[in-house]
N, C-alpha and C positions, 0 to 999 in steps of 0.2 A: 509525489513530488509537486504536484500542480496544489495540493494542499498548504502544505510548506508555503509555496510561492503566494501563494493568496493572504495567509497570514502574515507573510513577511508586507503583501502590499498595505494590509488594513492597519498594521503598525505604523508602517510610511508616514501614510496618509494624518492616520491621529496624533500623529508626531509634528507634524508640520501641520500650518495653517492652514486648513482646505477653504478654497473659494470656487466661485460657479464653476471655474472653465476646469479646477482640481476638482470638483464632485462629479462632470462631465468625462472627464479621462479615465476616474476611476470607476465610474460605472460602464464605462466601452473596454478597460481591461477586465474589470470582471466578467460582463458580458461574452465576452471573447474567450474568456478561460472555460466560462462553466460550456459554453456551445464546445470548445472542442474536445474536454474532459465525456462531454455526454457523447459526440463522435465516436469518440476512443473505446468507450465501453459501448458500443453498438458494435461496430464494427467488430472490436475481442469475438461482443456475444457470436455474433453470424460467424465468425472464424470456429469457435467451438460449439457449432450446432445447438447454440442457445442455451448451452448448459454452464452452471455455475461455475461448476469444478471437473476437473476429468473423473474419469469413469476407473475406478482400479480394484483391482483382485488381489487375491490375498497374498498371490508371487507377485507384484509389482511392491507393495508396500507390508509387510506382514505385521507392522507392529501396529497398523491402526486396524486390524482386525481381530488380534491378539487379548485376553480375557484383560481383567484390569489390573492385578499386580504385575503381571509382565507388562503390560503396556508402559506403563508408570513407572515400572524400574529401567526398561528401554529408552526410553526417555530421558530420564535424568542421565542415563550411561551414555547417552550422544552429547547432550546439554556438559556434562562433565569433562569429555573430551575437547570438546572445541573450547573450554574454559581453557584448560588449559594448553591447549597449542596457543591462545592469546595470551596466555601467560610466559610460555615457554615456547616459541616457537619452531626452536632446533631440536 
């Protein structure tokens, strides 16, 4: 989201005529964004003991452990379904 936000500000900006006190603002927004974005992912990491991604076994999630044509056909069999519940969702 803070991505989005950031692109939408540097369009703003180049959209409109920037002057000192607009080159001043937008470097204290961006400032501000990248310090709390880097917050944000400090704090996640310390919340999940430093690790990227959780930790899972082959009962929590089986199809990422599953050889490659089932995995791949797994896959498209969920990707399928949610296709169409968006399509049809009754």
């Amino acid at each position: 989201m803070s991505g989005l936000l950031a692109v939408e500000d540097l369009l703003a900006v180049l959209e409109t005529n920037s002057n000192v006190e607009g080159a001043v603002t937008f470097r204290n927004r961006w400032l501000s964004l990248f310090t709390v974005g880097i917050i944000y992912l400090l704090v996640r990491m310390h919340l999940c003991d430093w690790q990227l991604g959780p930790k899972m076994d082959v009962w929590e999630n089986p199809t990422a452990f599953a050889s490659q044509p089932t995995r791949a056909l797994s896959i498209a069999n969920i990707h399928a379904k949610y296709a169409w519940l968006a399509l049809w969702p009754r």
